[in-house]
C-alpha positions in Angstrom: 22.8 -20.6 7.9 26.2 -20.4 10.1 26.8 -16.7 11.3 29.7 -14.6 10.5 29.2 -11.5 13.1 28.4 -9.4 10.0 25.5 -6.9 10.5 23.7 -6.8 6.7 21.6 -4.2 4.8 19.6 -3.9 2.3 17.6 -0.5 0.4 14.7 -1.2 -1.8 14.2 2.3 -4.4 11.3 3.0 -6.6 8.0 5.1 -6.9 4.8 4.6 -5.8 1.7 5.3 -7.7 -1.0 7.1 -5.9 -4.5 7.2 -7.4 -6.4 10.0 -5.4 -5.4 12.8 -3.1 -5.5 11.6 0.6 -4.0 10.3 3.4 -2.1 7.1 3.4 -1.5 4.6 5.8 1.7 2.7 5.0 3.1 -0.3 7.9 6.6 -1.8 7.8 7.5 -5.2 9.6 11.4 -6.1 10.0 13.9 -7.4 12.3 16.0 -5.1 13.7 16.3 -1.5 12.2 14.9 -0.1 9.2 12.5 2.7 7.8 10.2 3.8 5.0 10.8 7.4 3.4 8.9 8.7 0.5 9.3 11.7 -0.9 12.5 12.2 1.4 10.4 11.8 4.8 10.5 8.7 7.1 7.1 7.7 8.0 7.7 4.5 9.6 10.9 4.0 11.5 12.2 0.9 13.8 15.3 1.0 15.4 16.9 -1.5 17.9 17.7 -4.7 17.7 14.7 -7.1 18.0 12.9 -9.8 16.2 10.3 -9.0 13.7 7.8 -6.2 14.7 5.8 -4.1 12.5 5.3 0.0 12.8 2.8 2.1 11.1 2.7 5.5 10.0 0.7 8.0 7.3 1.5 10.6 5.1 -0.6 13.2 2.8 0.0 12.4 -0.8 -1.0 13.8 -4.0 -2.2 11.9 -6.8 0.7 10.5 -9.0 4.0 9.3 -8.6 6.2 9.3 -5.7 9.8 8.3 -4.3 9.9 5.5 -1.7 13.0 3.9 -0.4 12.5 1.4 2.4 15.9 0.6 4.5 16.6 -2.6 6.5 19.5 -3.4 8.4 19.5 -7.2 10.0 22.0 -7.1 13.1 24.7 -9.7 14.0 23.1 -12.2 16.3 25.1 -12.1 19.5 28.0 -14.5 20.4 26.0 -15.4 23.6 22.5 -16.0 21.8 23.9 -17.8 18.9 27.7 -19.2 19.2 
């Protein structure tokens, strides 16, 4: 795949169905920058660029359905690294 200098991002939307009251652990792996929010709160956030790593965060939740958006943002390769 030949790159074009273009930095790229994508947002995934939905709801998430939680069975019980509790604490959740929720880990994100991407390249580059990105986050997951639910309910409107980032509990896992990367920024930078750098190849894939993961990060993990938790959040209290109450049984039934909540928003989550995850983000991701793939940054141009460098001239230098890739010409």
């Amino acid at each position: 795949m030949a790159q074009d200098g273009r930095n790229r991002g994508h947002d995934w939307e939905g709801y998430i169905r939680v069975p019980e009251d509790g604490t959740y652990n929720f880990t994100i792996q991407i390249d580059d920058n990105g986050y997951l929010e639910i309910n409107g709160e980032k509990v896992a956030e990367l920024t930078g660029s750098h190849s894939s790593t993961s990060v993990s965060g938790s959040k209290e939740l109450k049984k039934g359905f909540h928003y989550a958006k995850l983000h991701h943002e793939n940054l141009a390769v460098p001239e230098e690294i890739a010409p």
